[in-house]
C-alpha positions, 0 to 999 in steps of 0.5 A: 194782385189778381189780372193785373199782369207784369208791368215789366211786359208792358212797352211805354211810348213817349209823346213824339212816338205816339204822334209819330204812330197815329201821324199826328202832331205832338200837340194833338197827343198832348190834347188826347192825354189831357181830355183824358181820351188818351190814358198817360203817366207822368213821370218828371216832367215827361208823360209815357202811353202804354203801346196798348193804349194808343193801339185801343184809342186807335181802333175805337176811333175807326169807323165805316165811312162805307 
C-alpha cells in the first residue's frame, strides 16, 4: 500500500495521556473523539489516538489572539 507508511512507527496514546498532553480532562477528549474533531481507534472497550493526531488537532486549534 503505496503512502501508507509502517503502522509499527506509529505511537498510540490512551485518553488519560491525551488529556494529560492537551491539559485537559479526560471527558474533553472523550467528547473531541466522539464529534469526530479527534480521530480514534477503539480497541476493547478503550479507545487510542495516534501522537500525530493530537499534535495536527493541536496546531490547527491555534490562533493569533494578537
Amino acid at each position: 500500500m503505496a503512502g501508507a507508511g509502517d503502522i509499527s512507527e506509529v505511537k498510540f496514546l490512551t485518553i488519560a495521556e491525551v488529556a494529560s498532553t492537551m491539559r485537559v480532562s479526560k471527558m474533553t477528549v472523550y467528547r473531541l473523539v466522539h464529534n469526530g474533531d479527534l480521530p480514534a481507534v477503539r480497541v476493547g472497550r478503550s479507545f487510542r489516538v495516534t501522537e500525530k493526531d493530537v499534535n495536527e488537532y493541536l496546531e490547527r486549534s491555534f490562533f493569533d489572539a494578537g
